[in-house]
NUTOR-602120 format. One record per residue (C-alpha): x, y negated, z negated. Coordinates in pm, whole numbers, plus 50000, padded with zeros to 5 digits. Each point is the difference from the previous one (the first is absolute). Layout:
REM NUTOR-602120
XYZ;...
***
This chain:
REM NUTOR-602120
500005000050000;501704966150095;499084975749728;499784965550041;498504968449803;498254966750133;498444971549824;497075000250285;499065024650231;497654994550230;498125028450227;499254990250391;501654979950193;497044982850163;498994967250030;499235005949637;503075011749869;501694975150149;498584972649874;499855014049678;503625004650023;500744964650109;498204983149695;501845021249722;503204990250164;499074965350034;498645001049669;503425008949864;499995037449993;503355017550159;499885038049998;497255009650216;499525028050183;497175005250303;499475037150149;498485003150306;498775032150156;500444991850351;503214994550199;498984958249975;499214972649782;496524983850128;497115023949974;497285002050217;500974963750090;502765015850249;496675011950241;498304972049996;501434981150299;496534975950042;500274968049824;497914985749778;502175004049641;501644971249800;497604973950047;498934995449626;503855010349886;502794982650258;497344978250158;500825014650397;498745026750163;501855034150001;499815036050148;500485028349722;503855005350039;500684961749990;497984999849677;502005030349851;503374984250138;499384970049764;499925020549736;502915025350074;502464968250076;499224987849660;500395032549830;503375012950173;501364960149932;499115005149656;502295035249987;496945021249835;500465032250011;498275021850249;499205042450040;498475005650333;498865036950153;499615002649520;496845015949951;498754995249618;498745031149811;499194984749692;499434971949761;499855005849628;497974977349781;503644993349842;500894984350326;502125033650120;500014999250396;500985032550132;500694999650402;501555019450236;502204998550328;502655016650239;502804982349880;499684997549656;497705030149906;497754993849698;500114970349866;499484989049581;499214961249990;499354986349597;498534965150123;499294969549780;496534994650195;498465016750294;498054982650271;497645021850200;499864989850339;499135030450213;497284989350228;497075015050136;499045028250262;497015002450261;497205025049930;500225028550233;497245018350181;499835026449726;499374974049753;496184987250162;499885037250127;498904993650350;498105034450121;501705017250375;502995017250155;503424989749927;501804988550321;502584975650047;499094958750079;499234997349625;502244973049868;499864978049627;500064963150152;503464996249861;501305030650152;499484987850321;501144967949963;503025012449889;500055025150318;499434968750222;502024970349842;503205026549870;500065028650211;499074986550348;497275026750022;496144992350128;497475025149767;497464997550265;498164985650292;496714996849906;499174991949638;497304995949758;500904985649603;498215010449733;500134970049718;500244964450030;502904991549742;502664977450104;502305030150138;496925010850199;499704967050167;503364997350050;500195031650127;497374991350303;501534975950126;503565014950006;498485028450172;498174978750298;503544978650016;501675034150060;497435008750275;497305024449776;496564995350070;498444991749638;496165014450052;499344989449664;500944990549602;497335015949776;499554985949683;497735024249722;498954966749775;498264970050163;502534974349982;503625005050049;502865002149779;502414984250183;501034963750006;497224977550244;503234984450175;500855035650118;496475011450085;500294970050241;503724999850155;499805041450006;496885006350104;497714970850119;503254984950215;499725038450184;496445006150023;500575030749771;496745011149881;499654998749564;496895027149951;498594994349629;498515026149785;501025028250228;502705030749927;501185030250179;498645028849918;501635027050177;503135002050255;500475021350266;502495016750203;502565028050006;503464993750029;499404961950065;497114980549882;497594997050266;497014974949825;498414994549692;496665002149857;498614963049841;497194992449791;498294967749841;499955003449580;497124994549797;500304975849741;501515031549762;502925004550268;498365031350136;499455004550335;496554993450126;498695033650245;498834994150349;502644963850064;503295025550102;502054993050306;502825008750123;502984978650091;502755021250264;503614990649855;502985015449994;501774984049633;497794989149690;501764973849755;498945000549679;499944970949789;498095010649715;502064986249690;502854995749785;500975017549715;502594987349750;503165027049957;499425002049608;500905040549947;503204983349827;498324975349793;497135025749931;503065027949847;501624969949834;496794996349786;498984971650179;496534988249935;498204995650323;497214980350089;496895024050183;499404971050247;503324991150172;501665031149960;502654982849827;501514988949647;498014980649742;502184970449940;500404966149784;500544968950167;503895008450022;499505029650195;500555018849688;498595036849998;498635013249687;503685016249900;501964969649886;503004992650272;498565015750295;497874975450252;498455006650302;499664975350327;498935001250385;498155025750143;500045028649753;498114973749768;497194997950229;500334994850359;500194963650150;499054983250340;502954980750017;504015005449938;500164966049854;497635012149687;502025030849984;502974972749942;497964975649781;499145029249776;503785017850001;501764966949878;497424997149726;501065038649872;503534992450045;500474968949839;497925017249715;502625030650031;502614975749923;498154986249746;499905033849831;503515008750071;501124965349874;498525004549622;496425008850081;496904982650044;497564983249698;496695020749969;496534986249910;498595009749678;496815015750227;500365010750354;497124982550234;498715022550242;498814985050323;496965015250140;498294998450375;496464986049976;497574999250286;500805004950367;503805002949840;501975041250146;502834991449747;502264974549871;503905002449915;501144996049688;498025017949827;501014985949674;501354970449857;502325011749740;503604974349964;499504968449853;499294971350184;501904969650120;497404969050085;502474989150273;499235032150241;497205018050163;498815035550047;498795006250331;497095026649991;500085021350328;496425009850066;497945016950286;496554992650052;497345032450066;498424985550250;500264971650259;498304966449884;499854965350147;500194973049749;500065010649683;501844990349655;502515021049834;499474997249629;502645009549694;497925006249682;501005006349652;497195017649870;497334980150112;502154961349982;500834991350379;503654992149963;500714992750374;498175002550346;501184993050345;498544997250340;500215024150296;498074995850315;500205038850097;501925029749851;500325032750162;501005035949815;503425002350235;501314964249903;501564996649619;498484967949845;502574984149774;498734982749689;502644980549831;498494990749666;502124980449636;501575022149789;499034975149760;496435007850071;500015032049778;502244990549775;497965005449696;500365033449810;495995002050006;499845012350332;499825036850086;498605001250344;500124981250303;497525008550323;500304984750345;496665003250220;498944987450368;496994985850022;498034976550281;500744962549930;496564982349901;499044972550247;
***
């Protein structure tokens, strides 16, 4: 066993880790270590050659690998320590990190603080069991960008998507730029949960058809898939008899979700939150086993990369507040609650002490789309804040930066955010 000792070790080398990485540095912390299980720094960032990221972050417009290359510069200039082609085994609630890799064999790491920064994965076709034969032409959305953008290899000519997430969109219109015939992007729910400015430059801009409330049912075909079976859904999600037709294709993307990579976090004793799929965290970014924080993607997954950066300097500058002497706790943790029309918010908790100078941003989805309406922060039933929005949409984060100094006093236990239609 080759044993080794860091003050912080963070796991992924994403867009995530990166950041995370940066912050502790900049924050004053040295000794860092990042392991990466692919033969690159960057993440999925490295296959995402559209533009489109850095808008909120470096204020220009970048594709994927420009983003990540921001990142990278500033981590190799800052002489952090990297493990590429490492694959991590294990984390330890007493912040053990065992890896492996060719080179070194196992690997014993007795960190400081851990930062989890793993990432997400798509849902596969086994995971929404889809009923029919199993030929080839059935792809995950990322798999074939990846084919397309990294390998120089076309999955198909003629292509239907099932899912209208952002990789989905995407996804159409990389395949009509390549010369696919896109018959359609399905989409199970009736609104989309992808962002509206890709609906329009991926779809609308190509005359790709978005079909709401509809889902394949069945595919079809032997040794390559020959067409697929599509239904409308009832309001239930079940398919509704007598409305099937079938669309001839030869490749079906799917784009049916993201799941957060949490198997480590979930064997470190990680408390995880049934709705993201990822941690339950403080404000910090702290998990629920003091010194290990969580950030990015494997938190719960984001729209945009500049989030996934917003919310990884927030857990590492909180790292290095750990690291550095450790951080001032409230008498009474404040959990923070989502109210009506409100999927989730991040943190979950307010538990450090608060400085009046800063805010905590709440990250929030919204259920359901909704023109108009007010997003309200309670504390019990006092209205403590409120701000306008004139739509929100269940695949676009809403930010809500509110005071620390707003619950400040030690008589508050709960906090609860809800969307509701602005009065006229």
């Amino acid at each position: 066993m080759n044993n080794q000792k860091y003050e912080l070790v963070v796991v992924g080398g994403g867009p995530a880790g990166l950041a995370a990485a940066q912050e502790a540095y900049d924050q004053g912390i040295r000794d860092i270590l990042i392991i990466e299980r692919d033969f690159e720094l960057g993440g999925i960032l490295q296959q995402c050659i559209h533009n489109g990221f850095g808008l909120h972050y470096f204020g220009e417009e970048l594709t994927g690998p420009e983003y990540a290359h921001q990142f990278i510069k500033n981590i190799r200039e800052r002489g952090i320590d990297i493990k590429l082609d490492t694959m991590v085994l294990e984390v330890t609630p007493d912040k053990k990190v065992f890896a492996i890799n060719s080179d070194e064999g196992m690997i014993e790491i007795d960190a400081g603080a851990v930062i989890l920064a793993m990432g997400c994965r798509e849902r596969t076709r086994e995971a929404i069991d889809i009923p029919g034969s199993r030929p080839a032409g059935v792809y995950s959305a990322g798999t074939a960008q990846r084919y397309i953008n990294m390998e120089q290899w076309i999955p198909g000519e003629k292509v239907v998507i099932l899912g209208s997430g952002d990789i989905g969109l995407i996804m159409a219109r990389r395949m009509h730029l390549e010369g696919a015939e896109v018959e359609a992007v399905l989409e199970l729910l009736p609104f989309s949960g992808g962002l509206t400015r890709n609906i329009v430059q991926c779809l609308e801009d190509f005359d790709i058809p978005l079909r709401m409330q509809q889902t394949v049912v069945e595919i079809k075909g032997q040794d390559r898939l020959e067409s697929v079976v599509v239904a409308e859904v009832d309001d239930n999600f079940k398919p509704i008899k007598g409305t099937e037709y079938e669309i001839e294709c030869d490749t079906l993307l799917l784009s049916v979700g993201l799941i957060p990579e949490n198997e480590l976090s979930e064997e470190a004793g990680v408390e995880m939150s049934s709705i993201t799929g990822g941690p339950i965290v403080n404000e910090g970014r702290e998990t629920n086993i003091e010194g290990i924080f969580a950030c990015g993607n494997v938190l719960h997954v984001h729209d945009l990369v500049d989030w996934v950066t917003e919310e990884s300097l927030i857990a590492g500058k909180t790292a290095a507040d750990y690291l550095k002497g450790g951080i001032a706790k409230r008498s009474k943790a404040i959990d923070v609650n989502p109210g009506e029309n409100v999927g989730y918010i991040v943190p979950h908790k307010i538990t450090n002490k608060v400085d009046d100078r800063k805010l905590v941003n709440l990250y929030m989805r919204a259920k359901q789309p909704m023109a108009d309406v007010k997003i309200n922060l309670y504390a019990g039933d006092k209205k403590l804040l409120d701000k306008k929005a004139r739509r929100v949409e269940p695949g676009e984060m809403i930010t809500f930066p509110v005071p620390e100094k707003m619950f400040s006093s030690n008589d508050i236990s709960s906090l609860k955010v809800d969307i509701v239609k602005e009065e006229k």
